[in-house]
C-alpha positions, 0 to 999 in steps of 0.5 A, spaced: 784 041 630 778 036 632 774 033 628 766 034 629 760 030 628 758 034 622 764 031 618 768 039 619 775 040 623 774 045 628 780 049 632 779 056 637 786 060 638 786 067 641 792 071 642 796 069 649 797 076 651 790 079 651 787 072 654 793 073 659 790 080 661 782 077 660 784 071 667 789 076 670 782 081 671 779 076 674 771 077 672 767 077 667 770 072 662 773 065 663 776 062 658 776 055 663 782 051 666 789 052 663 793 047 661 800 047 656 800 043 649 805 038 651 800 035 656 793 035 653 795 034 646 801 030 647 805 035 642 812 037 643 809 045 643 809 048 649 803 053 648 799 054 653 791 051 652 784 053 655 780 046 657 772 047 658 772 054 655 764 055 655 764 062 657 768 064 650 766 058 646 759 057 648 756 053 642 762 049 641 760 042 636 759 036 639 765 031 637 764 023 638 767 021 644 768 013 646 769 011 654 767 019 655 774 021 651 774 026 644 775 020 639 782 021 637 786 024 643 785 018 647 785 018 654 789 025 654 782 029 652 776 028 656 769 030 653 768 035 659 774 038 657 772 041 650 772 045 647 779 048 647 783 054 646 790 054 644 793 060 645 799 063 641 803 069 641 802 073 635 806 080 632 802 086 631 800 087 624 804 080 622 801 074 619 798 068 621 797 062 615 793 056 617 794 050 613 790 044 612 793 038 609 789 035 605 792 029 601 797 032 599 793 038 596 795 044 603 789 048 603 790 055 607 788 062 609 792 068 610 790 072 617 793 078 619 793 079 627 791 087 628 792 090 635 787 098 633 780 096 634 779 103 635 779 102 627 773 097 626 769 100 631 763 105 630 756 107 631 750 109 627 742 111 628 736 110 624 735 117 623 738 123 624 733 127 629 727 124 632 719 126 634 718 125 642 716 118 644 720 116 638 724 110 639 731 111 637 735 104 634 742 104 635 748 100 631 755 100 634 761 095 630 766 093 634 770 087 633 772 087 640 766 086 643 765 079 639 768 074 643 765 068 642 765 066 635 760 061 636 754 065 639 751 072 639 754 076 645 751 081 649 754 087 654 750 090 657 753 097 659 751 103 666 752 109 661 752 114 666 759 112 668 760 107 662 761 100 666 761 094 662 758 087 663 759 081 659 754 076 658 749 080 664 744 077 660 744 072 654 742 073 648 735 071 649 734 076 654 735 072 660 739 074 667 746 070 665 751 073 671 751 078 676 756 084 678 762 079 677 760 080 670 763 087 670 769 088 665 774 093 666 776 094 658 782 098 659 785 091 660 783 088 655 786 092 649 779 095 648 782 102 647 776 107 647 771 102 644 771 100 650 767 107 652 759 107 652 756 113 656 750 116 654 747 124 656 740 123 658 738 131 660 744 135 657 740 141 658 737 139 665 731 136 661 730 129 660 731 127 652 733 120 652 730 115 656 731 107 657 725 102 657 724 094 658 724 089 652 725 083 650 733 084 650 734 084 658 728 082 662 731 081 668 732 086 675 739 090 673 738 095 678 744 092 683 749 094 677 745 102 676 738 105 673 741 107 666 742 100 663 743 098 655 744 092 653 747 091 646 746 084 643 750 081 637 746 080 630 749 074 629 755 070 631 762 072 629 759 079 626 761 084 631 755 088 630 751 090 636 744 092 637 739 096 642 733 093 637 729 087 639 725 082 636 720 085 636 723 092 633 723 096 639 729 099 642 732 100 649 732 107 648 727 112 646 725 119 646 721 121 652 714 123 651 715 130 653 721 132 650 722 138 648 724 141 640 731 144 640 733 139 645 739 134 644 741 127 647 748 125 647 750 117 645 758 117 645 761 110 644 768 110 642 769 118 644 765 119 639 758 122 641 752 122 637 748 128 638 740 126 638 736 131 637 728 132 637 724 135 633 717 137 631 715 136 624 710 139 619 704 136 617 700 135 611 694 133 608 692 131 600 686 128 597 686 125 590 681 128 586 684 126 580 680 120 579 672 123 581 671 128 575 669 134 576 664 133 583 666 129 589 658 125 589 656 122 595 659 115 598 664 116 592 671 115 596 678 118 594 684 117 596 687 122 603 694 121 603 697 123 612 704 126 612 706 128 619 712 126 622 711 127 628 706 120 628 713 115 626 715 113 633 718 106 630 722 107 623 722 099 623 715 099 623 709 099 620 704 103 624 697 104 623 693 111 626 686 111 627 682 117 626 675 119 628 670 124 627 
């Protein structure tokens, strides 16, 4: 562990294996330069140590240094060297206790390492069917999608044939990679939270459709034309979004969709269907508060239900009405 400038210790570890499969894909995730404990840390252990780990630990806390070396450590930790990943092997569903010895008085929590992240994977919509034009808010849970624990992360996925891509974007929206961003999940332990794919015209016209927003401003059309980008709410949350800042979606209905018509999303093998529907209006008017004759320039309340208007469930949206 390395103390920070804030006074806190921290320490990043991850499990040898998977980060073993991570280097030995190749692309789209770099844990840094690889090194043992017994040589970085001047430790007897021999476990196997990730240096300069920025691809995973992107909003690492600066640690005081002297002469450019992590006060401390000596020569042995340069300050470009941090942050670091110490790498252990770990026994499915074993235990894992971190300790802290403070003065005599051991502080210590109690993790249990699970190899199912089908299990803690899941998706959800906003709503259950949708007028056309509406946008169509998407949630998907996924522990293995939450890599870095410092930092929101983003994936962005060619839901046609289900590609994935790590950090395509950063979380500002921002081009942050290229094709060698691309992930192959199945290496990686993902099992089918991996998968993502989404039907756009099951029934040979067009439902769902994809827009630009604040979530990925750059070109993504070397990667594929039916492109979403999903963006971690906050770090170590491993929840996952399609809506941006601005409370608009990346997938919306198509303005000529057709009622009956269904949209497919699948995520985990677990499909969504997104139907659209044309709803019924109605308009009231409260005559309660103008006795017994409505005079002239005496106002009342009108009161509009058409769900046909309420393209945003996230926003308030204002109609303008003219004679």
């Amino acid at each position: 562990m390395a103390q920070a400038g804030d006074g806190s210790w921290y320490a990043y570890f991850a499990a040898k294996d998977k980060v073993d499969d991570a280097i030995a894909e190749g692309k789209g995730i770099s844990f840094g330069i690889t090194g043992t404990a017994q040589d970085l840390l001047t430790s007897n252990l021999d476990d196997t140590v990730y240096t300069n780990a920025t691809g995973v630990v992107r909003q690492s806390k600066d640690l005081p240094t002297t002469n450019n070396n992590v006060v401390g450590f000596g020569a042995s930790l340069a300050e470009e060297q941090w942050p670091l990943i110490q790498a252990f092997e770990f026994a499915v569903d074993g235990s894992v206790t971190i300790t802290y010895s403070k003065g005599g008085n051991p502080q210590s929590i109690a993790l249990t390492y699970l190899d199912d992240p089908d299990d803690y994977a899941g998706l959800t919509l906003d709503r259950d069917s949708y007028p056309p034009g509406a946008d169509v808010h998407m949630t998907i849970t996924s522990m293995s999608h939450n890599i870095d624990p410092t930092d929101e992360d983003s994936w962005t996925y060619e839901t046609i044939n289900g590609t994935a891509y790590y950090q395509y974007f950063d979380e500002n929206g921002a081009p942050s990679r290229t094709t060698e961003g691309r992930i192959n999940t199945d290496k990686l332990n993902f099992d089918d939270s991996g998968s993502f794919t989404i039907i756009t015209d099951p029934n040979g016209k067009d439902v769902l459709e994809f827009t630009d927003t604040n979530r990925d401003q750059g070109d993504a059309s070397n990667i594929g034309t039916n492109i979403v980008t999903i963006l971690e709410t906050q770090p170590n949350s491993g929840i996952f979004k399609t809506t941006d800042d601005a409370d608009n979606s990346l997938i919306v209905i198509a303005d000529d969709a057709k009622r009956g018509f269904t949209g497919t999303i699948d995520f985990a093998d677990n499909p969504k269907s997104v139907p659209v529907r044309n709803y019924p209006g109605s308009l009231t008017m409260d005559v309660s508060g103008i006795g017994g004759t409505w005079n002239g320039g005496e106002t009342i309340n009108v009161t509009l239900d058409d769900g046909d208007l309420n393209l945003n469930s996230l926003v308030d949206q204002d109609i303008d009405i003219t004679n």
